[in-house]
Structure formats: structure tokens, C-alpha cells
C-alpha positions, -999 to +999 in steps of 0.1 A: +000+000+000+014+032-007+016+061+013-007+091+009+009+127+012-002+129+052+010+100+059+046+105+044+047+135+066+039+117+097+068+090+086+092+119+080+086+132+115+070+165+107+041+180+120+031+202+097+054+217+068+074+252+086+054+272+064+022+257+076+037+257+111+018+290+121+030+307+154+072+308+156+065+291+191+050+258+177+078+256+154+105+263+185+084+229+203+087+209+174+123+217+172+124+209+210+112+176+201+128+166+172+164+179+191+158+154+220+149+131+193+189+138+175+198+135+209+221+166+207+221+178+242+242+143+253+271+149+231+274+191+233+273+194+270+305+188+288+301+170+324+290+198+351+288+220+321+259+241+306+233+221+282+244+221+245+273+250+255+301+222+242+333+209+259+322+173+257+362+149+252+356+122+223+386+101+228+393+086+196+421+059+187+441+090+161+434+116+197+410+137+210+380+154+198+359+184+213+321+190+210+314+224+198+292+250+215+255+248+196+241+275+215+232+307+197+266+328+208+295+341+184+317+313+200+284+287+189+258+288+158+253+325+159+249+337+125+239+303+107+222+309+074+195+284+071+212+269+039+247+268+058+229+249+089+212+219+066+241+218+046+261+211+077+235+184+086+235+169+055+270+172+040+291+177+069+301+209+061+305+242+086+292+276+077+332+284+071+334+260+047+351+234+067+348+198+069+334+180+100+345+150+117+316+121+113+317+123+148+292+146+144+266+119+128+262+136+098+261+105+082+231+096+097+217+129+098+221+134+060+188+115+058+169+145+078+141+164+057+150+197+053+114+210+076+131+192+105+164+205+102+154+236+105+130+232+131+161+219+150+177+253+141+147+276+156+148+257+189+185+259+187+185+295+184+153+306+205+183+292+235+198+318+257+234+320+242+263+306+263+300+322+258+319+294+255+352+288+239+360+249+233+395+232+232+412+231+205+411+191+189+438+169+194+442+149+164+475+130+152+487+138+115+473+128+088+440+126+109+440+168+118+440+177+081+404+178+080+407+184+038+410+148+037+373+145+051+364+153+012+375+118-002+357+100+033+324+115+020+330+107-017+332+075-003+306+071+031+281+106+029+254+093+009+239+127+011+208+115+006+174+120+023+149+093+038+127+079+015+101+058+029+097+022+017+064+021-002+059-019+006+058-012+044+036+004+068+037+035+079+050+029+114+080+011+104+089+038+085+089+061+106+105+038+129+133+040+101+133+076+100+139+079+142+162+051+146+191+052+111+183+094+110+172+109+138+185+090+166+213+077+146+219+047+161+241+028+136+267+054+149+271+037+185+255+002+179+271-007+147+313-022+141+332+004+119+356-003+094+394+010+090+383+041+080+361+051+106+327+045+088+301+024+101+303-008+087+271-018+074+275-055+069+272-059+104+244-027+114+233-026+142+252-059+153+270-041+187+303-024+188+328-003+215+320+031+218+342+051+243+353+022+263+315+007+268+304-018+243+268-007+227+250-040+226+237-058+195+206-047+189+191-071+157+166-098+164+192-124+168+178-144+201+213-153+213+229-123+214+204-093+202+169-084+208+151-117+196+148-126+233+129-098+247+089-091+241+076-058+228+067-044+261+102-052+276+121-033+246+098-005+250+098+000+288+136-002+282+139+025+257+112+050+273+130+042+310+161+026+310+147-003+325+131-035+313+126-068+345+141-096+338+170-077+317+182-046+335+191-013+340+212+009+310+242+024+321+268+049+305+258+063+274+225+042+268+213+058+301+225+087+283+204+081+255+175+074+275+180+100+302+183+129+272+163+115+245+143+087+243+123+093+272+110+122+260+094+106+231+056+099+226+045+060+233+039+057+195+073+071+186+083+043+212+063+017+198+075+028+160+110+024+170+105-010+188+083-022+151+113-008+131+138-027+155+121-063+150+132-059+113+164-058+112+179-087+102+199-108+128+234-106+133+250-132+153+275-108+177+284-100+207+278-114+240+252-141+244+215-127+267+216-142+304+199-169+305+173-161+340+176-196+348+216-204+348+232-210+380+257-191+397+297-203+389+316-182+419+327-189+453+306-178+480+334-174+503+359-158+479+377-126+480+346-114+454+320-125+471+328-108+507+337-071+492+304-082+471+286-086+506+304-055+521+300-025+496+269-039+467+244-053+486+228-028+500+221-016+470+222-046+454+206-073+477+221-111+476+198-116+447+207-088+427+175-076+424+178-041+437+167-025+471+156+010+467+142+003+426+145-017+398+174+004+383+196-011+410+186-052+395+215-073+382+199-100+372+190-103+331+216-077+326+236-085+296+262-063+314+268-091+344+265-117+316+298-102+295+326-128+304+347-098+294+334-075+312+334-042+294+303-024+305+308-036+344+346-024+343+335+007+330+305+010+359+331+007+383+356+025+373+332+053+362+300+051+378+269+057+362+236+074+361+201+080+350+176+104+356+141+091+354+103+095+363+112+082+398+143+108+407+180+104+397+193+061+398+229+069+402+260+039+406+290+054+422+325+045+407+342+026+430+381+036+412+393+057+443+385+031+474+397+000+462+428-020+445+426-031+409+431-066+421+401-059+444+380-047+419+387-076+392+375-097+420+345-078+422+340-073+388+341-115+383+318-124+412+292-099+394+295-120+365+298-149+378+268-144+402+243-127+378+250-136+345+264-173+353+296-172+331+334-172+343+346-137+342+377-126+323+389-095+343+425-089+351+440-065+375+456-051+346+424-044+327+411-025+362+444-006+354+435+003+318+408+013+322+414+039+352+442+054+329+412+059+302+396+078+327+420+100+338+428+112+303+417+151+301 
């Protein structure tokens, strides 16, 4: 069935075309929406810093990136034409002329109508402007000659807009539209290649992203989605938490805490319809299984720091004290022999805000050794997600060095 013209624009995310819009202040609340949508305020507000005024570290393997001020100030997006603001949405390109890192998602963002983009802008630019001057990047040659960005989108910009897919329903393209454009998820969730582009033979399969690993999020039952029911992924996605599989920590409670739980139950549902599409990809840590049995020593050094510092929280059980957002149990995080996501926890704490106040985990680096907190880390593992933990004292080490990088 095709599509009829209102239709399209519901699956392109617009409410009404901007110059139907009518009163500047419904456009500015559109463009509120659609920004939390982008999810723009997680990556251009620095920790302790001011919402969208920049500052945010991307630690990269070739050095270190800075988030740029998008408030409407001479050291942000003041003086934006709206021609130079989409085509740095779609192309990558500033309003000086110069190239963007894909850091910025243009890549994914390239599929935005033009309506949206510039709704984004008004909200944007209706902000009270913040002076603030970013660091300087930190990129090794050949990577800080940004020139060379013209070949990489030759090669990995399609810079081309979403066209919805005639032979399928209306919600699961717009699901499309919110989860490959909008909330450009293929940017976190999906493997890149050696050149830094997502790498589309395995989308949405799971990947590292700034020392956590984003988990695999196609319908394979082993190690993606297949396993959870539609009310599970969506309680997840509006909340951060789904029973029987967990809280999100780092930059999914990010994610959630900025973005997705500002969106509508039917945006919710339309992602969750898109989501059961995508083809499975066989990666990534294997779901706990709810009925596995524990594989650690209940007398071991893990066990009694366990007892000591997490249950509290925690309880025996791991199935949380003061809320659900404190549950172990079903979280593929515990069931990671390697570990990545529960090192990072603990070495970096985490948090979400949510309907119920602010779930926060406390890192744990200053108070204990690295040899304690391997044994920590393993007994989680061990104890929730029934696998033999792999982490090493050395790892603990790693990944405290990560953290103390400026």
C-alpha cells in the first residue's frame, strides 16, 4: 500500500510543513522535540557543564575530539544561514566551509528532511546564548588535516534523504526515519571499518564506543533483541529499565535520560516495530539466561567485598533495594565474560535520571585495588549472569588510565 501525502509526513517526523507551522513558538516545540529526538544535548554538554554550551572529550584511537558549543553565541551557531545549517546536517560541512569530523553523525543525519532541520535550528537558536570557547582538537597527522574528510564523503556521505519504503507500513517507516536518522543509532550500535565508517554488513550488530560496548541490537535471540517481548524493549527504551533484563548504564542511560524518554508512546512503539526488522546478526555477548546458575565462590575474595560494599544496594539476589534500576539479574552487562560495561561501571560510575528521581551507581576507582575490583567485577558475572569472568588486574588498570585522560 502506498503512502498518501499525510502519511509521508507523519513518517518523515514532521508536523506540519514550517510554512504551515503558524505561530514561531510551535515551530521552536517541534524543534524541542525533534532535538531530543537527535539527541544533541548528550554529546554538546560537557560533564558539570551548561546544556548544548560544548566541551564534551571524544577520545578517539588517532586523539582527542571536542564537541562544539551549539548555542546561539558568536563562539556557537550564531549567525547560521539556514542553507549553511542543513548543509552542515546533510553534507558535513561548517558555515566556514570546513569539513566536519563524522563524529558529528552527519552520516546519519544526512537522511533528515529539510522542515526538520530547521525546526532543530529555531529551537537551537530561541536558546539563551552561552560564551563558550571549546578546546582546541587533538588529532594526530594525517587525521588533523580535515581536507582529507572530502575523499571519506566521496566515499561514506550518501547525502541523501529518507525515502520511505512504499511496501511497508507506515509505522515502520517512521521507525526507520527515528532510529538510522534521527537517533542515529548505527553510529554507536554498529562495528566500523578502518576508515572510521560504520560498517554496514554488520548494522546494528553491537560495537565499543568510548570504552563501553553498545550492545547488538538485531533480532538475533542469542545475542540481540530476539529474546525480549515488545513491552520489555519498550519500557527499556522509554525508562532505562526493562525486568528480567536490567538497568542501561553509560551512554545508553545517556540516551534514555536525554532522549528517548522524551518521546511519545507511539514514537516508542514505531522504533520497537522498526527494531524487530532488522535482520539478525550473530554478535556480541550471548543474553543471560534467567535460569543459569551461579559459577563463583561464595566465600571468595569477590564474594565478601560483594557482601560488604553492593548489597545494600544490590541485595544477595541482585534484584535491587531502593528500585528496579539497582537489578542485576537479566543484565547482559553481568552476563559479558569480558566484562566491558561492568569495568566501566566501576571505574566510572553511572547514572540516569528518570520519572522516579535520579538512579545513580557510584564509581568505586578511588576506594579499592585493581586486584580488588577484578574480583568484584568476576563475582558480578559470575553471580548474575552465570559465566566465568575474564577481568584482570591489569584491565582495572587500563581502564582507570582511560579515565584519567583530560
Amino acid at each position: 500500500m502506498r503512502l498518501g501525502a499525510a502519511a509521508a509526513l507523519l513518517v518523515l517526523g514532521v508536523v506540519l510543513p514550517a510554512a504551515q507551522a503558524g505561530a514561531q513558538p510551535d515551530l521552536i516545540a517541534h524543534g524541542r522535540y525533534l532535538t531530543r529526538a537527535a539527541d544533541c544535548e548528550a554529546c554538546h554538554s560537557a560533564p558539570s557543564g551548561q546544556p548544548f554550551a560544548g566541551g564534551r572529550a571524544f577520545r578517539l584511537p588517532f586523539g582527542v575530539l571536542y564537541a562544539p558549543n551549539i548555542t546561539p553565541d558568536a563562539t556557537g551557531i550564531a549567525g547560521y544561514t539556514d542553507d549553511a545549517w542543513v548543509r552542515m546536517l546533510h553534507q558535513g560541512i561548517g558555515r566556514d566551509g570546513q569539513h566536519l569530523y563524522p563524529a558529528m553523525p552527519y552520516p546519519s543525519y544526512t537522511g533528515m528532511s529539510r522542515t526538520d532541520a530547521l525546526a532543530i535550528k529555531a529551537y537551537l537558536m530561541s536558546l539563551p546564548p552561552v560564551h563558550a570557547a571549546v578546546p582546541a582538537d587533538r588529532l594526530r597527522f594525517p587525521f588533523n588535516q580535515r581536507w582529507g574528510m572530502f575523499f571519506w564523503n566521496l566515499l561514506y556521505n550518501p547525502d541523501r534523504r529518507f525515502a520511505p519504503d512504499a511496501s511497508r507500513s507506515a509505522a515502520w517507516n517512521h521507525g526507520a526515519y527515528l532510529v538510522e536518522v534521527l537517533g542515529h543509532c548505527g553510529e554507536c550500535h554498529t562495528p566500523r571499518n578502518f576508515a572510521m565508517a560504520v560498517d554496514n554488513g554488520w548494522r546494528l550488530a553491537g560495537a565499543m564506543e568510548e570504552g563501553w560496548l553498545a550492545y547488538n541490537l538485531t533480532g538475533d535471540r542469542v545475542h540481540g533483541l530476539g529474546g525480549w517481548s515488545d513491552a520489555q524493549l519498550a519500557q527499556y527504551l522509554a525508562t532505562g529499565y526493562a525486568e528480567g533484563h536490567g538497568p542501561a548504564s553509560g551512554p545508553m542511560a545517556e540516551v534514555v535520560e536525554d532522549s528517548l524518554r522524551y518521546l511519545t508512546p507511539g514514537d516508542i512503539s514505531a522504533i520497537v516495530t522498526y527494531l524487530r526488522s532488522v535482520p539478525a546478526q550473530p554478535d556480541g555477548p550471548e543474553a543471560v539466561v534467567a535460569t543459569g546458575r551461579s559459577v563463583v565462590d561464595p566465600n571468595g575474595p569477590g564474594a565478601r567485598l560483594f557482601a560488604d560494599a553492593c548489597e545494600g544496594c544490590h541485595l544477595p539476589q541482585g534484584t535491587g533495594r531502593q528500585s528496579p534500576w539497582a537489578a542485576l539479574t537479566g543484565a547482559q552487562s553481568a552476563g559479558d565474560p569480558n566484562g566491558t560495561n561492568v569495568i566501566a561501571v566501576l571505574t566510572q560510575g553511572s547514572h540516569i535520571d528518570t520519572a522516579f528521581g535520579t538512579m545513580f551507581m557510584h564509581e568505586f576507582a578511588g576506594g579499592y585495588t585493581d586486584l580488588e575490583l577484578a574480583a568484584l567485577a568476576n563475582y558480578v558475572i559470575g553471580q548474575f549472569g552465570y559465566r566465568q569472568g575474564a577481568i584482570t588486574p591489569q584491565r582495572i588498570n587500563a581502564a582507570r588510565k582511560v579515565v584519567a585522560v583530560p
